[in-house]
C-alpha positions in Angstrom: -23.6 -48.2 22.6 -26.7 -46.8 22.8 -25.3 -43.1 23.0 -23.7 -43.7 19.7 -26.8 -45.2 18.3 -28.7 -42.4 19.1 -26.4 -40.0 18.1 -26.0 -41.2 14.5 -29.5 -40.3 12.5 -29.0 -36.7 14.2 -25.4 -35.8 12.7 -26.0 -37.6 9.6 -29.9 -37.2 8.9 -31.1 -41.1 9.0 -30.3 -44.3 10.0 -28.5 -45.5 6.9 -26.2 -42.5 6.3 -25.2 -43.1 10.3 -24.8 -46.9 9.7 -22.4 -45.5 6.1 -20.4 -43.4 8.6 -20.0 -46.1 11.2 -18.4 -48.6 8.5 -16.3 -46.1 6.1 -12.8 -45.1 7.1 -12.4 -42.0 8.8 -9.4 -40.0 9.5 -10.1 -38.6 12.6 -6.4 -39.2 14.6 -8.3 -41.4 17.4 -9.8 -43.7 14.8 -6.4 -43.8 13.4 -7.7 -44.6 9.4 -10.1 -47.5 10.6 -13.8 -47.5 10.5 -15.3 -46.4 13.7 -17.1 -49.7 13.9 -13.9 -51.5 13.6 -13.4 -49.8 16.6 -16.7 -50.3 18.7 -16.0 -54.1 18.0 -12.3 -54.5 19.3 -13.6 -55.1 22.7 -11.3 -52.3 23.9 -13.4 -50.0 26.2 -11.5 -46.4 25.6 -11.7 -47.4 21.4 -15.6 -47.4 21.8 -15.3 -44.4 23.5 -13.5 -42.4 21.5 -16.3 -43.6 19.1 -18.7 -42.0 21.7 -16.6 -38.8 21.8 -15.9 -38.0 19.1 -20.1 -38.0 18.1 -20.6 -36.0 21.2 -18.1 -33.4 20.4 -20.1 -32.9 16.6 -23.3 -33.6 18.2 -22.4 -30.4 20.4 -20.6 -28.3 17.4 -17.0 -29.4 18.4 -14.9 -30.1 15.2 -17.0 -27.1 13.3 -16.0 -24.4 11.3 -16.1 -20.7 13.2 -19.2 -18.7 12.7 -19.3 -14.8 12.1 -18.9 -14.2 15.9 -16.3 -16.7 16.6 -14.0 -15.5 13.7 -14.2 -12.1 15.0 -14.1 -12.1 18.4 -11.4 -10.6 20.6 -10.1 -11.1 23.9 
């Protein structure tokens, strides 16, 4: 819980945008079209942490569109 609360004002700038995103439906395939707090309070432990996840993944740049380097890089 208090990973997600942390992680909130930094993706989405303050407090209330984060609290917005927490209760507005997402389509994200693990929160299925439900609000992620729907999900944080179905007392189902993997649900909250898919929450948890999923922020860490954006927090980190998962999720992101390629940059220059990325779009033209070669194996």
């Amino acid at each position: 819980m208090l990973g997600i609360y942390r992680s909130l004002p930094l993706l989405e700038g303050t407090d209330g945008e984060g609290l917005k995103w927490l209760r507005g439906i997402n389509r994200y395939n693990a929160f299925n079209g439900k609000a992620p707090m729907e999900l944080m309070l179905s007392g189902f432990e993997p649900e909250l942490m898919d929450v948890r996840g999923y922020l860490l993944a954006k927090e980190y740049g998962g999720g992101t569109a390629p940059n220059e380097v990325d779009r033209n890089f070669k194996s």
